[in-house]
PDB file of N, H, CA, C and O in Angstrom:
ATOM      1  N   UNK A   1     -12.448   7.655   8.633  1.00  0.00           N
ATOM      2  CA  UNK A   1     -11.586   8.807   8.524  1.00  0.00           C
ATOM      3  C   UNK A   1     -10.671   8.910   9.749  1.00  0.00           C
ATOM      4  O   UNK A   1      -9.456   9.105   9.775  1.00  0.00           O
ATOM      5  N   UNK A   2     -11.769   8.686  11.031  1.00  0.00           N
ATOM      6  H   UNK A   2     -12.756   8.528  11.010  1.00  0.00           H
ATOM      7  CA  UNK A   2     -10.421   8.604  12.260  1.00  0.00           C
ATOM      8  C   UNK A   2      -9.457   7.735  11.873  1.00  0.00           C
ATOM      9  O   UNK A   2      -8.265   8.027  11.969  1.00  0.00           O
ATOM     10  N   UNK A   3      -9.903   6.528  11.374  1.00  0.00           N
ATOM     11  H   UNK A   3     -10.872   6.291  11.296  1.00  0.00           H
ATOM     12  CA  UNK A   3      -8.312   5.513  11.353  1.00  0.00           C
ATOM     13  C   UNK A   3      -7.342   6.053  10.284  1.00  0.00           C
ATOM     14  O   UNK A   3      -6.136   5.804  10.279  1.00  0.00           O
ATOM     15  N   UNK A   4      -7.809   6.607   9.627  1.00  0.00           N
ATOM     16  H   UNK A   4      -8.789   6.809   9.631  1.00  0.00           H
ATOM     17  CA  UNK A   4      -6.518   6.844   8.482  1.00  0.00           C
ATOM     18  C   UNK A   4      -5.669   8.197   9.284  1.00  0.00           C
ATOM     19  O   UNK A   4      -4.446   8.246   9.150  1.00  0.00           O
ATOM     20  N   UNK A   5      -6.337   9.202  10.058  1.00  0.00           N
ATOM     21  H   UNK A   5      -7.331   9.162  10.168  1.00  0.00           H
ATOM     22  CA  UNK A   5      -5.937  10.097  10.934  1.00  0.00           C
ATOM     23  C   UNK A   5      -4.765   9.614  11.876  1.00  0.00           C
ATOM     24  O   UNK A   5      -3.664  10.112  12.107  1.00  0.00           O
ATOM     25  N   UNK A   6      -5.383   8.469  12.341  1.00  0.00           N
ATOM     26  H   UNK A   6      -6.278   8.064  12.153  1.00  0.00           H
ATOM     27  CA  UNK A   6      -4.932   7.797  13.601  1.00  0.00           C
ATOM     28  C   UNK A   6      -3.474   7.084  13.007  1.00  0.00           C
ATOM     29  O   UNK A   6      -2.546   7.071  13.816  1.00  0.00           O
ATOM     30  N   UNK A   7      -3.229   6.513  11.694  1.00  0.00           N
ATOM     31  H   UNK A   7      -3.983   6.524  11.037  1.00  0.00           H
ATOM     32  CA  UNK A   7      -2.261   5.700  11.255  1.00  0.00           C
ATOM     33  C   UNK A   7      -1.229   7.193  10.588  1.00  0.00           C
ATOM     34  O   UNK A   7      -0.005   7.177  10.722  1.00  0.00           O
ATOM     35  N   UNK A   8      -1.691   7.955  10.147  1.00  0.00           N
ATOM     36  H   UNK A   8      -2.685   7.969  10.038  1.00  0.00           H
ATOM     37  CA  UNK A   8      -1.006   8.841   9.597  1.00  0.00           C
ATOM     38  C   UNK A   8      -0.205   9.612  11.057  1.00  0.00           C
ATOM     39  O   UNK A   8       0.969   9.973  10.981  1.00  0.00           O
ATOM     40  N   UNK A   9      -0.736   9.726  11.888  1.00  0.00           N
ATOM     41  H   UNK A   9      -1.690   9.433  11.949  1.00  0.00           H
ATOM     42  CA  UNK A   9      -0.298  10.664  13.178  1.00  0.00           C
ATOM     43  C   UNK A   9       0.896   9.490  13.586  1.00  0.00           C
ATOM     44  O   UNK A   9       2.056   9.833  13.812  1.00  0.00           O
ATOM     45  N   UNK A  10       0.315   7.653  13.665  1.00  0.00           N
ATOM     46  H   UNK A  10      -0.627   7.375  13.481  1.00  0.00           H
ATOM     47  CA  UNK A  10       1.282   6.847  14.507  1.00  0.00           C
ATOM     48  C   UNK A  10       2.113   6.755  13.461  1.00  0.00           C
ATOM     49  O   UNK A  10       3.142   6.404  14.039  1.00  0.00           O
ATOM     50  N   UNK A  11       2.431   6.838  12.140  1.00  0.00           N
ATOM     51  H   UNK A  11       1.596   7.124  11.670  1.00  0.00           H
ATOM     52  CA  UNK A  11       3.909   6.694  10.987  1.00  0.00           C
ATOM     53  C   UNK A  11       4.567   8.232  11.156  1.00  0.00           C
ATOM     54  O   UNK A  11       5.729   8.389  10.780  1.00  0.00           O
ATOM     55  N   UNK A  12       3.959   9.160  11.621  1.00  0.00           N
ATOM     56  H   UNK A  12       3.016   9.032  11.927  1.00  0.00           H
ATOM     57  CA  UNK A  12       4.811  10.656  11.432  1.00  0.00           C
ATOM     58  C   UNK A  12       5.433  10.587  12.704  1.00  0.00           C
ATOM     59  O   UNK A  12       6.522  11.155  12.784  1.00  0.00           O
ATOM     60  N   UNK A  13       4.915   9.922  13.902  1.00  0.00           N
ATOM     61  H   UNK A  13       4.030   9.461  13.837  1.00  0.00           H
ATOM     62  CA  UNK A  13       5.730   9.670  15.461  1.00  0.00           C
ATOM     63  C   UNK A  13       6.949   8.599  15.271  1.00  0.00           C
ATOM     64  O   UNK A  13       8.001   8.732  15.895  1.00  0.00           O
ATOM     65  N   UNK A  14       6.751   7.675  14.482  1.00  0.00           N
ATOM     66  H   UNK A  14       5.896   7.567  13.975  1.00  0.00           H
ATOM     67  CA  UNK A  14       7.530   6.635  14.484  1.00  0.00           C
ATOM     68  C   UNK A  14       8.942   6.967  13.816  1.00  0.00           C
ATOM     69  O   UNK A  14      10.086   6.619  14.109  1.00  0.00           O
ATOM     70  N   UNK A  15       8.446   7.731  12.861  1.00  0.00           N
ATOM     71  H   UNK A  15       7.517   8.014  12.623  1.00  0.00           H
ATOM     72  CA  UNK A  15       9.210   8.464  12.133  1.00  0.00           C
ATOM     73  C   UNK A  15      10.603   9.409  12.517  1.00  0.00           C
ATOM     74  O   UNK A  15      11.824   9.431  12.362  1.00  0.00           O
ATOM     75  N   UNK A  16       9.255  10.310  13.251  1.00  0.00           N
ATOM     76  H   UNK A  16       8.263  10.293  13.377  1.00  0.00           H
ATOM     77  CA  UNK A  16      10.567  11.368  14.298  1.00  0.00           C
ATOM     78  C   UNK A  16      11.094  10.586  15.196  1.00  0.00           C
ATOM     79  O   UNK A  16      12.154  10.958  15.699  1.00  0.00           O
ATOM     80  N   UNK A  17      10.473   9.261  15.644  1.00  0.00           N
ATOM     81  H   UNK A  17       9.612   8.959  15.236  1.00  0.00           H
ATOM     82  CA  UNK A  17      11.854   8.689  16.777  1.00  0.00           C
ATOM     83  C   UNK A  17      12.841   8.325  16.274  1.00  0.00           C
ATOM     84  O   UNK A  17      13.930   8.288  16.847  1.00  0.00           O
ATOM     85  N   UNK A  18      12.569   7.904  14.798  1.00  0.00           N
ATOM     86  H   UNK A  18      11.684   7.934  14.332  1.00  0.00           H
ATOM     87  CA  UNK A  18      13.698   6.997  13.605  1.00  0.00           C
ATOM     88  C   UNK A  18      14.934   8.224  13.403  1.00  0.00           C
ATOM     89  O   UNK A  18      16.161   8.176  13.495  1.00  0.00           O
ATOM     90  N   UNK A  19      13.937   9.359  13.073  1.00  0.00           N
ATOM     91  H   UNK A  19      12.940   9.398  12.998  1.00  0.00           H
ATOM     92  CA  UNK A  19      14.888  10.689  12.600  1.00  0.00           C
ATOM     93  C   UNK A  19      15.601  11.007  13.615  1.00  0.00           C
ATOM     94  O   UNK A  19      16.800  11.187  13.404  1.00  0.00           O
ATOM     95  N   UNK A  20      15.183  11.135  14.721  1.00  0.00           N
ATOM     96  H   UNK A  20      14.209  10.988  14.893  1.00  0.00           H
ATOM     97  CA  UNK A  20      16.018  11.668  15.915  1.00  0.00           C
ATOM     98  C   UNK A  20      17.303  10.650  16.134  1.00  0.00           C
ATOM     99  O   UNK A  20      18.389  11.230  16.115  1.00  0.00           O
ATOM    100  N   UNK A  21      17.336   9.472  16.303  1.00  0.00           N
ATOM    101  H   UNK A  21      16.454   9.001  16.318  1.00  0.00           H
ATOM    102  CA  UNK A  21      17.946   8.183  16.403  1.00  0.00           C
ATOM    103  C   UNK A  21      18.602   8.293  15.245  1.00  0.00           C
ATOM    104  O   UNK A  21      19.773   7.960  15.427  1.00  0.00           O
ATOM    105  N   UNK A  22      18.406   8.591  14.189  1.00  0.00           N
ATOM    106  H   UNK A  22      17.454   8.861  14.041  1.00  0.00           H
ATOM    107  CA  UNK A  22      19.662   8.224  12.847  1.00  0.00           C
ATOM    108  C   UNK A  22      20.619   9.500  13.386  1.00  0.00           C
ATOM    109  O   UNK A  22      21.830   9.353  13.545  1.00  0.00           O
ATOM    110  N   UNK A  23      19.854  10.900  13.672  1.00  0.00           N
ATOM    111  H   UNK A  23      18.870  11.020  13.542  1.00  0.00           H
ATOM    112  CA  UNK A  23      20.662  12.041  13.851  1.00  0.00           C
ATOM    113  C   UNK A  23      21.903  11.784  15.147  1.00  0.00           C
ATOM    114  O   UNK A  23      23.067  12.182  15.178  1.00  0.00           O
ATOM    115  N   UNK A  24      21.270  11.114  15.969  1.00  0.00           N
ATOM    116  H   UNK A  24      20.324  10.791  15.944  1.00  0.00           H
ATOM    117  CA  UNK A  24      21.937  11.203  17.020  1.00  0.00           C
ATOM    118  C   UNK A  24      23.280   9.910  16.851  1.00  0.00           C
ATOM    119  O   UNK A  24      24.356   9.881  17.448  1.00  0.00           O
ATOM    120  N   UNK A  25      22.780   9.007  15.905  1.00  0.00           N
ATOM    121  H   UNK A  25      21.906   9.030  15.419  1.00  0.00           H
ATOM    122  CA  UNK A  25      23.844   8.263  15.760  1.00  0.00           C
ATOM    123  C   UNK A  25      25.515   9.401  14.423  1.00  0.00           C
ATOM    124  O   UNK A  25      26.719   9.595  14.594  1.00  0.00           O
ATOM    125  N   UNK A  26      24.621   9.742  13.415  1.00  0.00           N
ATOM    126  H   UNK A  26      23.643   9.584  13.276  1.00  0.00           H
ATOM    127  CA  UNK A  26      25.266  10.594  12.401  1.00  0.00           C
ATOM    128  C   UNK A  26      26.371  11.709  13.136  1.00  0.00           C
ATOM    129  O   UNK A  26      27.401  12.070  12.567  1.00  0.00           O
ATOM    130  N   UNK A  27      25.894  12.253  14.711  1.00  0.00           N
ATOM    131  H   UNK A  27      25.057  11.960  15.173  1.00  0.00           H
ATOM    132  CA  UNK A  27      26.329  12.950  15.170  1.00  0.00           C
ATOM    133  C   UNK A  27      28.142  12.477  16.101  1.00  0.00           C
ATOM    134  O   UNK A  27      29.234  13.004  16.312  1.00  0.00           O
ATOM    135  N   UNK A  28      27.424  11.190  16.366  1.00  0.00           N
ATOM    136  H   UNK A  28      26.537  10.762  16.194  1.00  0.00           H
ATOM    137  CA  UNK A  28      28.807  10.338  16.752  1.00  0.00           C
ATOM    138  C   UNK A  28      29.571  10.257  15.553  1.00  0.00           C
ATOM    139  O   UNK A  28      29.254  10.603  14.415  1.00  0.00           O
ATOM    140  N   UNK A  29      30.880   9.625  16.082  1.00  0.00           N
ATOM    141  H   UNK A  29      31.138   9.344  17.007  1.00  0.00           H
ATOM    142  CA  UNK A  29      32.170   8.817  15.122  1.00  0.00           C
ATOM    143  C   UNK A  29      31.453   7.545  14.728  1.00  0.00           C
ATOM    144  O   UNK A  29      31.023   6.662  15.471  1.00  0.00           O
ATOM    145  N   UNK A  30      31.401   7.655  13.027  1.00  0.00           N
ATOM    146  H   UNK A  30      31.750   8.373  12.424  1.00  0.00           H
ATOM    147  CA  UNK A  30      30.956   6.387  12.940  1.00  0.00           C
ATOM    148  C   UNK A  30      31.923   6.097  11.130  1.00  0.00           C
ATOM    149  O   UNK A  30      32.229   6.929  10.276  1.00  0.00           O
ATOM    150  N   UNK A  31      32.100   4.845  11.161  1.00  0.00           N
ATOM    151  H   UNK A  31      31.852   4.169  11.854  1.00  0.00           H
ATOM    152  CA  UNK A  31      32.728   4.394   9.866  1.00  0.00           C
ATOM    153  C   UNK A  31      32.140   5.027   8.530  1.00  0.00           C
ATOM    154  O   UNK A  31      31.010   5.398   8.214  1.00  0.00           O
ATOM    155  N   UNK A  32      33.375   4.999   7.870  1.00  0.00           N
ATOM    156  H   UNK A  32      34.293   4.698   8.127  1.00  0.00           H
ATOM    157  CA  UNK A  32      32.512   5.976   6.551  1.00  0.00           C
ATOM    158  C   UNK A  32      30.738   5.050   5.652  1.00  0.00           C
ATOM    159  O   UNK A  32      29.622   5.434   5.305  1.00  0.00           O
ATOM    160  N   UNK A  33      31.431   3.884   5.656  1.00  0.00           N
ATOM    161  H   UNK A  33      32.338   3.572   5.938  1.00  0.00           H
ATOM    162  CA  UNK A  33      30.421   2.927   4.849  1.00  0.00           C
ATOM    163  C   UNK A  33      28.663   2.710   5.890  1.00  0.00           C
ATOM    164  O   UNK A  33      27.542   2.604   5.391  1.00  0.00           O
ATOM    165  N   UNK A  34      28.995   2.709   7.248  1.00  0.00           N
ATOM    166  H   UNK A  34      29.905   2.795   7.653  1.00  0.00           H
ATOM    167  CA  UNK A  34      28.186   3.119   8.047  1.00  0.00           C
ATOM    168  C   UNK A  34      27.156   4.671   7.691  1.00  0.00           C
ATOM    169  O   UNK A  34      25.946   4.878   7.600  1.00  0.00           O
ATOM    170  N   UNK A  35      28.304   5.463   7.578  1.00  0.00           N
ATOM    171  H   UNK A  35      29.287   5.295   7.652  1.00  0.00           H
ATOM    172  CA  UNK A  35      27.813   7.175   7.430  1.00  0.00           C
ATOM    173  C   UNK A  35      27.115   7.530   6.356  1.00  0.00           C
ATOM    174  O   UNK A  35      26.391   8.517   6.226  1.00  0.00           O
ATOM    175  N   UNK A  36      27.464   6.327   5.264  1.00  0.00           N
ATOM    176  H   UNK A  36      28.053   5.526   5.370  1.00  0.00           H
ATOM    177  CA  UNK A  36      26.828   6.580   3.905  1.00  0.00           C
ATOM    178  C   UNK A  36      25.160   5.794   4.299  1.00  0.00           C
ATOM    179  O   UNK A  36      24.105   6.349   3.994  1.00  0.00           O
ATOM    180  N   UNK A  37      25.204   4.954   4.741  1.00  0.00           N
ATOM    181  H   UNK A  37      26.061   4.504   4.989  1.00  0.00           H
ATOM    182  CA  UNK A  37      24.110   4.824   5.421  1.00  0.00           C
ATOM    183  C   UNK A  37      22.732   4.962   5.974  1.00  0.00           C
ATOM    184  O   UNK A  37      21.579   4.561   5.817  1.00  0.00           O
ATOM    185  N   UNK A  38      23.749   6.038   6.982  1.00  0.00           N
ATOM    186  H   UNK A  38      24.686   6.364   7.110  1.00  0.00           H
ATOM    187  CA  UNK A  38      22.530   6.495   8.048  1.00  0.00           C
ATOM    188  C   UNK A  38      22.302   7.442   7.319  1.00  0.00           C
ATOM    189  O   UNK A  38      21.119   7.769   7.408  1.00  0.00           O
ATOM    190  N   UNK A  39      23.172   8.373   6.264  1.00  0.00           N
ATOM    191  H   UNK A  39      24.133   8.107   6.191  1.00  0.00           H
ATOM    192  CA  UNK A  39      22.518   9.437   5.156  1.00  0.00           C
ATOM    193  C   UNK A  39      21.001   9.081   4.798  1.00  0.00           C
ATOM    194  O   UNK A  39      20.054   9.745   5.219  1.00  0.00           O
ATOM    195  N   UNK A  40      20.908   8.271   4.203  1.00  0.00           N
ATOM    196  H   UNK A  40      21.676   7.731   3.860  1.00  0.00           H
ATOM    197  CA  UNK A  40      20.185   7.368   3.025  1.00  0.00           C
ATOM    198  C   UNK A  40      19.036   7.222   4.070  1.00  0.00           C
ATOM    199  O   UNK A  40      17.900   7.590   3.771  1.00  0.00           O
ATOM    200  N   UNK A  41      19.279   6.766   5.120  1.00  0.00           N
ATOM    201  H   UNK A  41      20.202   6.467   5.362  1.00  0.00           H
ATOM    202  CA  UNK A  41      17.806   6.682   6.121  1.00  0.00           C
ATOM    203  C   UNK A  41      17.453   8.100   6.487  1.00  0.00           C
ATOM    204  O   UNK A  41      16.328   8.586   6.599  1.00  0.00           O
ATOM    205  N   UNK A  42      18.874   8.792   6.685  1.00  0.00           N
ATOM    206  H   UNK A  42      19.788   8.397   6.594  1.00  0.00           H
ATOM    207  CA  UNK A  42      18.172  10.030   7.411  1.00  0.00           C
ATOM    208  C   UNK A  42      17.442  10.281   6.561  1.00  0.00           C
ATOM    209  O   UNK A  42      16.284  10.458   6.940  1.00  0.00           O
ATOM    210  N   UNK A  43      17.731  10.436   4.916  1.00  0.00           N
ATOM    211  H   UNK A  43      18.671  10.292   4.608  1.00  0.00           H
ATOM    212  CA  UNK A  43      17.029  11.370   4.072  1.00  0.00           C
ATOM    213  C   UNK A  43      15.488  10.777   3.473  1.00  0.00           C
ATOM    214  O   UNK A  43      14.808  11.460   2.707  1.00  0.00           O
ATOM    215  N   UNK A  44      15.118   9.580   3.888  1.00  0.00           N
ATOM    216  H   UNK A  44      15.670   9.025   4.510  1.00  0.00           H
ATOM    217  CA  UNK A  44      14.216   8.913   3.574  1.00  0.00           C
ATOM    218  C   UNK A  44      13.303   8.805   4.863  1.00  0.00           C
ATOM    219  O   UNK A  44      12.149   8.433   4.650  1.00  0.00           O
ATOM    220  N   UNK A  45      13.671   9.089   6.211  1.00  0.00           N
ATOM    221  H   UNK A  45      14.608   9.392   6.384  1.00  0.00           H
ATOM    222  CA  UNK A  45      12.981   8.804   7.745  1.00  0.00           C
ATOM    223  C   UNK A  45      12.501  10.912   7.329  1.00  0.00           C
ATOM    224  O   UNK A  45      11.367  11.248   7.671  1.00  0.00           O
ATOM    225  N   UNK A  46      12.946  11.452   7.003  1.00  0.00           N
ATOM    226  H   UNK A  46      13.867  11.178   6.726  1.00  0.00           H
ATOM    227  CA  UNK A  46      12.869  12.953   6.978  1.00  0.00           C
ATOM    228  C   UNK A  46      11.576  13.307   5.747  1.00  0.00           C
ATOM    229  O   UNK A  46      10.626  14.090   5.744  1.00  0.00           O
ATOM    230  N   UNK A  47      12.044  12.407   4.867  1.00  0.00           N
ATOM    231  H   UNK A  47      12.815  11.770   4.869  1.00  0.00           H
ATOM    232  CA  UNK A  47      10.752  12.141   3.523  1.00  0.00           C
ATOM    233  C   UNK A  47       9.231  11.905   4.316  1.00  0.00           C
ATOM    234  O   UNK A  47       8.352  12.757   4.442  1.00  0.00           O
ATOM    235  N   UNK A  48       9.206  10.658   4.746  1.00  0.00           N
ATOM    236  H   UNK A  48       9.921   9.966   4.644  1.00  0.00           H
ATOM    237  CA  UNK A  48       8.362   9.985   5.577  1.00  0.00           C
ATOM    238  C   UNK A  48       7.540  10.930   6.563  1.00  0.00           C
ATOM    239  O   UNK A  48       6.324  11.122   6.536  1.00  0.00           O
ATOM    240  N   UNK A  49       8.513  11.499   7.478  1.00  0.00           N
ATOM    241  H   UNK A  49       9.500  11.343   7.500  1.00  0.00           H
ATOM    242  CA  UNK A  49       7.869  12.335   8.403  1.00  0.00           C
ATOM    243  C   UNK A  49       7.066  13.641   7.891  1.00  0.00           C
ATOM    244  O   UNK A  49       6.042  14.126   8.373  1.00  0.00           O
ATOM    245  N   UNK A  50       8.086  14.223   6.389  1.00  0.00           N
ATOM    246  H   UNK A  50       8.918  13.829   5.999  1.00  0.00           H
ATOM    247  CA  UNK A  50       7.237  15.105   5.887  1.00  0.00           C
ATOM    248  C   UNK A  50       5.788  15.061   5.583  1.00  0.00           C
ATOM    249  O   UNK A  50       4.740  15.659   5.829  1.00  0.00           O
ATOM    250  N   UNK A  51       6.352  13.854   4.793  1.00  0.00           N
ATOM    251  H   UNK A  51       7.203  13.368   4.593  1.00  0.00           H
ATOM    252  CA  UNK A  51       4.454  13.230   3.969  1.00  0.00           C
ATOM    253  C   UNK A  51       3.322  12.939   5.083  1.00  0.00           C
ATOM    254  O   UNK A  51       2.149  13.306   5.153  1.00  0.00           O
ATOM    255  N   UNK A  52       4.146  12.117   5.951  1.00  0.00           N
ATOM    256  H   UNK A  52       5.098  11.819   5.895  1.00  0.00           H
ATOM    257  CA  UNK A  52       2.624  11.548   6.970  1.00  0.00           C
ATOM    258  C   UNK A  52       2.519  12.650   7.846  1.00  0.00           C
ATOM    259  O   UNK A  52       1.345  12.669   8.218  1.00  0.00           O
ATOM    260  N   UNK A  53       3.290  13.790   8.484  1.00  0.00           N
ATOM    261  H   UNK A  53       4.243  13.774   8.181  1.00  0.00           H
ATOM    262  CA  UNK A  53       3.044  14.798   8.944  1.00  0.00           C
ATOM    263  C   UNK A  53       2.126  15.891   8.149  1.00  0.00           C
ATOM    264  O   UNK A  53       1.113  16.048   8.832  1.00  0.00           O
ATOM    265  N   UNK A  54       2.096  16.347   7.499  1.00  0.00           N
ATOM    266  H   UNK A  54       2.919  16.219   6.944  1.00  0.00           H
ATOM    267  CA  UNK A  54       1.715  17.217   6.155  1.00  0.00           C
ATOM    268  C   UNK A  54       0.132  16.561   5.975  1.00  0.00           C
ATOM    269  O   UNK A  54      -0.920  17.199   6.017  1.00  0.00           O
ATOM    270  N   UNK A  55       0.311  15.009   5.751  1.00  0.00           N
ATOM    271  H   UNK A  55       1.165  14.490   5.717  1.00  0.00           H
ATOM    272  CA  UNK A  55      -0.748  14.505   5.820  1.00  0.00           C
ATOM    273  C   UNK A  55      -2.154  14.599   6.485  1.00  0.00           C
ATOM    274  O   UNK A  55      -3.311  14.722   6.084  1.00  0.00           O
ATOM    275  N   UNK A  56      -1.466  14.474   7.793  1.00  0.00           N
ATOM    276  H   UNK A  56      -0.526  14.374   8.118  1.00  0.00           H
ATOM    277  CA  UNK A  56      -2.206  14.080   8.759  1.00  0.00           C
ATOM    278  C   UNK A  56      -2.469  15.631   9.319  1.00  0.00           C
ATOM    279  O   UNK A  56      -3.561  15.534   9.880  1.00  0.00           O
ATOM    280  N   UNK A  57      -2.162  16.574   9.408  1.00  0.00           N
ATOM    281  H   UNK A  57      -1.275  16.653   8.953  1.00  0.00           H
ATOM    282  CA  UNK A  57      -2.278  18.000   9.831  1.00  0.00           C
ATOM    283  C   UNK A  57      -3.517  18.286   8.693  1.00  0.00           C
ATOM    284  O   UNK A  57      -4.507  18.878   9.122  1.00  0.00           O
ATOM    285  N   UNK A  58      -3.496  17.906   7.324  1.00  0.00           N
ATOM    286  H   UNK A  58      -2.691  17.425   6.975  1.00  0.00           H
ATOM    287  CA  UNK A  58      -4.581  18.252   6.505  1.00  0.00           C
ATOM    288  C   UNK A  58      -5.576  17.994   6.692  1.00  0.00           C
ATOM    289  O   UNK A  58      -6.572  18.710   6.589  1.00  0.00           O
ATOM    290  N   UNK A  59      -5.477  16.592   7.100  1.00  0.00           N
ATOM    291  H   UNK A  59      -4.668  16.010   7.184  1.00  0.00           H
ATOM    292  CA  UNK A  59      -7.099  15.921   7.811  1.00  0.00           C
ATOM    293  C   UNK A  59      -7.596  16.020   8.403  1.00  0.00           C
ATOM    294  O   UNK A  59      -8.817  15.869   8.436  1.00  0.00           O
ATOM    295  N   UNK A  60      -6.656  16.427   9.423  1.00  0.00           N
ATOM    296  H   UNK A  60      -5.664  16.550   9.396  1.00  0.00           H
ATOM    297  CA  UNK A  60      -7.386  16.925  10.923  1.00  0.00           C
ATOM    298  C   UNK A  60      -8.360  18.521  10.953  1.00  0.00           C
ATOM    299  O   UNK A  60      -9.329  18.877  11.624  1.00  0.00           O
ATOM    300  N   UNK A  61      -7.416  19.295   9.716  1.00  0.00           N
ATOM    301  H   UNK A  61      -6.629  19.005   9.171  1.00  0.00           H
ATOM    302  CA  UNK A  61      -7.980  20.578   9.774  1.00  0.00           C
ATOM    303  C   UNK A  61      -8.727  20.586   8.908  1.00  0.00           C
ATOM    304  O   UNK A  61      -9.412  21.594   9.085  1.00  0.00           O
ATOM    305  N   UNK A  62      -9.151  19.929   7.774  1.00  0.00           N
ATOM    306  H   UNK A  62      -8.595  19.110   7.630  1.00  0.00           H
ATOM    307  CA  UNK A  62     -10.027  19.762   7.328  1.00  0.00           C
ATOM    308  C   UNK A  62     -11.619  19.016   7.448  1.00  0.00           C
ATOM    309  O   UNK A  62     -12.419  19.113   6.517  1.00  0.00           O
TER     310      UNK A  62
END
């Protein structure tokens, strides 16, 4: 049970560094075909963090 704790906590961290990093690029000037892009990750790195966050908060408190 710790390891699935332990993998769910290290994909929801990896995650928010991904999310922070797409945001901070989205926030610059960047080419449109680029912008369509980093959308598509943001909205899938934001998925990710939900689930393994959400996840991993259940387990722990449970």
């Amino acid at each position: 049970m710790e390891a699935i704790i332990l993998l769910l906590i290290s994909a929801c961290l990896l995650s928010a560094y991904g999310f922070i990093y797409v945001s901070l690029r989205l926030a610059r000037k960047v080419r449109k075909d680029e912008r369509r892009q980093f959308k598509t990750t943001f909205i899938v790195l934001l998925f990710i963090l939900l689930i393994s966050g959400s996840s991993a908060a259940m387990l722990v408190l449970t």
